[in-house]
N, C-alpha and C positions, 0 to 999 in steps of 0.2 A: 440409383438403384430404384426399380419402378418397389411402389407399394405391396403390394402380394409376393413378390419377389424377399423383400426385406423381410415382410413377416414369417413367411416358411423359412427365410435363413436363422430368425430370431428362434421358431418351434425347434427348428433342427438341434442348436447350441442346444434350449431347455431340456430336449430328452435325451441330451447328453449329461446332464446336469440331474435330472429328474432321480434316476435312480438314486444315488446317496440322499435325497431329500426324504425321498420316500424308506431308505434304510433304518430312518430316526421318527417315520410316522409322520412323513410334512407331505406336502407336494407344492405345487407352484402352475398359475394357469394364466395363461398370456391373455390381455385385457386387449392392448392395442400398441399400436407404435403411433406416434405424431408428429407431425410436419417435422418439427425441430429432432428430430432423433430422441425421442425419449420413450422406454420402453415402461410401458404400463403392464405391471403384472400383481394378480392374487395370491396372498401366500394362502394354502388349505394346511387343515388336519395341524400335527406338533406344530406347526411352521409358522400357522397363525397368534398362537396364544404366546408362541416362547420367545423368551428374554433375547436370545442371541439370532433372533431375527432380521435384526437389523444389520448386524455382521454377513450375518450369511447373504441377506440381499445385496452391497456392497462389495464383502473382499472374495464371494462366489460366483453368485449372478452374474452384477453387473462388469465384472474383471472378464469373465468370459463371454459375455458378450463384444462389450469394447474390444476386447484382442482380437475377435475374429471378426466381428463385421465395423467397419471405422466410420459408417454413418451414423452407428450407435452412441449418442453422447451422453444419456445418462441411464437409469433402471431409477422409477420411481413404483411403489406399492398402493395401489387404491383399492379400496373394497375392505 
C-alpha cells in the first residue's frame, strides 16, 4: 500500500474512532505511520493525562486499526 494511501486509510479508521474520544474530552491526532507499519499517534485533551489511556490506545485504537488495515502492525503514542 503506497504511503499517503496507508495514511488516509489510518485518518479514515481515526474519525471513526474520534467521536467517542472526544464524547469523554480526549481526542487523538495522527503523527505518522513508518516503514515497519507502526502508527504514531497524539493523544489530546482527557486522553492525554488519563489513567486508561493506555487501554484505550491498545484494546481501541490500535484493534481497529490492525482489523482494518493488515499493513498496520503496531499503534505506538509519542508526544
Amino acid at each position: 500500500m503506497a504511503e499517503q494511501l496507508l495514511k488516509d486509510k489510518v485518518r479514515e479508521i481515526l474519525n471513526q474512532i474520534r467521536p467517542a474520544l472526544q464524547a469523554d474530552g480526549g481526542d487523538v491526532e495522527l503523527v505518522d505511520v513508518t516503514e515497519d507499519g507502526i502508527v504514531q499517534i497524539k493523544l489530546r485533551g482527557a486522553c492525554a493525562h488519563c489513567m486508561g489511556a493506555v487501554m484505550t490506545l491498545k484494546n481501541v485504537v490500535e484493534a481497529r486499526l490492525r482489523a482494518a488495515i493488515p499493513e498496520v502492525k503496531g499503534v505506538e503514542r509519542v508526544g
